[in-house]
N, C-alpha and C positions, 0 to 999 in steps of 0.2 A: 348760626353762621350759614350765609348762602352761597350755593354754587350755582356757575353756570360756564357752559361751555364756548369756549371762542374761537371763531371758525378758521382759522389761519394756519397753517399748518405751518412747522419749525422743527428744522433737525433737532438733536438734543442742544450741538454746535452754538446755534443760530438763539437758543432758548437761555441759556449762559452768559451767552455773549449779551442779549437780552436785558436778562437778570441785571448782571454788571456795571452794563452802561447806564441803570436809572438810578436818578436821583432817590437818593433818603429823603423820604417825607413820608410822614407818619400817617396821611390819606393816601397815602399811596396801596392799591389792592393787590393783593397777595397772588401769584400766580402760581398754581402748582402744573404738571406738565405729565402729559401720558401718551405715548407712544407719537407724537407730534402734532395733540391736542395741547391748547392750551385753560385752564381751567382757574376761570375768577374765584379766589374767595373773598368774599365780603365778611363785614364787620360780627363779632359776635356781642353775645348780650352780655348783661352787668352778670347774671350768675353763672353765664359760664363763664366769665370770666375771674369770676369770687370763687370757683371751684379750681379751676387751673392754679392760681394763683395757691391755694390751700396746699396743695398737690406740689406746686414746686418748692412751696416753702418749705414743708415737710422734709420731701428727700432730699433736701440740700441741708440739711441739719442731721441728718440720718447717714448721710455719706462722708459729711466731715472727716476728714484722716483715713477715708479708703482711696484706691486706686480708682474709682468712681466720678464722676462729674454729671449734673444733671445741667441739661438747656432747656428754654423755651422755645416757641414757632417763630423765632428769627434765624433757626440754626435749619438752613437746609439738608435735607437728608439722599441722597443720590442713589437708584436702582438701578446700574448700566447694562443688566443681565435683560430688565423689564425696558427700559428705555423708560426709567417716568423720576421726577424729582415732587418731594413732595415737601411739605413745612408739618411737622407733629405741634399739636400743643403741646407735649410733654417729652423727651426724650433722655436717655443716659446713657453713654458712653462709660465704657472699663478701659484700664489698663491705657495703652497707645492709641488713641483716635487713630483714625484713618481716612484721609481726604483724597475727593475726584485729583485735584491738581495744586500748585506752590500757590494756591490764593486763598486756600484751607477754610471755604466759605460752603462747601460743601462735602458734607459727613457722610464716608459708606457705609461703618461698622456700629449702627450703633446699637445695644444689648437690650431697650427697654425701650417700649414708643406705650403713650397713652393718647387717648384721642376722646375729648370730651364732647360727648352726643348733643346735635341742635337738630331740629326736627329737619330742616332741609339737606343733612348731609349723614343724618345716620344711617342711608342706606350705601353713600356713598363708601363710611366707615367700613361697614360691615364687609363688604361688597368687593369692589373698583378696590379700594385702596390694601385692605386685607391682602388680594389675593397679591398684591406687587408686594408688599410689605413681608411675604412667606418666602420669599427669595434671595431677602436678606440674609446670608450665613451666618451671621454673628447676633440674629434676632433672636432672642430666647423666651420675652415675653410679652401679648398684648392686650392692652387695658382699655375696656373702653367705658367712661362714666357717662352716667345719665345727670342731665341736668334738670328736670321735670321730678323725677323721685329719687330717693335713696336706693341705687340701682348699680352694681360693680360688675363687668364681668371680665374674667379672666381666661387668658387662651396660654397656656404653658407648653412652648417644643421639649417634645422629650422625642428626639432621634427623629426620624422624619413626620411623626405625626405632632397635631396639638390636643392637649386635654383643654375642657371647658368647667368652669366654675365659676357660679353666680352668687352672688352676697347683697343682700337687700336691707339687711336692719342697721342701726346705728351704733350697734353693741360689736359688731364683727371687726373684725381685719384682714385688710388685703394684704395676704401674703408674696412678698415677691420673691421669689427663690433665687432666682439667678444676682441678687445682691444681697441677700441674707440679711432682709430688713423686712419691714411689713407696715403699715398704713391704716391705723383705726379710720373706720369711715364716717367717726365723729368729727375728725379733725379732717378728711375729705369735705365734706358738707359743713364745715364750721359756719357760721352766721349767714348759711344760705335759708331762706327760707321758699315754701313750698306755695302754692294757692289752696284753700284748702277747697274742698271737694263737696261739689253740691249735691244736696241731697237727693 
């Protein structure tokens, strides 16, 4: 998936209101928002999207009969402290969501964000979005997958800091604590396959 920056600048107000007024259409590019940038995503590939997909089917079978709900990157996610709206690949919501306003299209609390790595925006992951996404109060854990190899890493808030933990083979699983479930990374990477690697 690619980014790029668009030079127009928009209150958060102005970026909503935005948002709102376009039409649903499925070419339509994704705009995420940072301090009154605005910011294109374009389209991503077949395995990242064959991983996301794995990912959401997963904790959506794993949550069944908890307090729990997992979305996909149609579910905007809203930082009013950072000023930046962003779309997760992955995200999960506990207990009571909690919405910017009565149009409930955009999510403040949400407990788990995953963000499936494309060569043009894993640094924006790491980076830019990371650092808004640690403002989140109700964030407790963040995932970010490799799409290129069998590659997991895991950032867990414990009180103000985060711990890091990386899992690379396909016998492992990702633990997630804050829902008390976990994720073989056979079934992350299911039918995705890799190029293999010249000699």
């Amino acid at each position: 998936m690619a980014i790029s920056a668009v030079q127009t600048y928009l209150s958060p107000e102005e970026y909503i209101t935005l948002k709102r007024k376009a039409k649903p259409d499925a070419n339509t590019v994704r705009n995420e928002y940072i301090q009154g940038e605005i910011i294109a995503m374009s389209g991503a590939s077949f395995t990242h999207n064959l991983i996301k997909r794995n990912i959401f089917v997963q904790l959506h079978n794993l949550l069944i009969g908890s307090s729990c709900v997992v979305f996909a990157n149609e579910m905007r996610v809203g930082i009013p402290s950072a000023k930046s709206y962003f779309y997760p690949d992955i995200g999960v919501v506990c207990d009571k969501p909690r919405f910017e306003d009565d149009v409930f299209d955009t999510l403040l609390n949400p407990i788990v964000i995953i963000e499936v790595l494309s060569p043009s925006t894993e640094g924006y992951d790491r980076g830019e979005k990371f650092s808004r996404y640690r403002q989140i109060d109700a964030l407790k854990e963040y995932i970010l997958v490799s799409q290129d190899s069998v590659n997991v890493e895991r950032f867990l808030r414990k009180r103000d800091d985060w711990s890091y933990t990386f899992f690379e083979g396909l016998e492992q699983h990702l633990p997630l604590t804050s829902l008390q479930c976990e994720l073989p990374l056979q079934e992350i990477y299911g039918r995705v396959t890799f190029p293999e690697a010249s000699e």
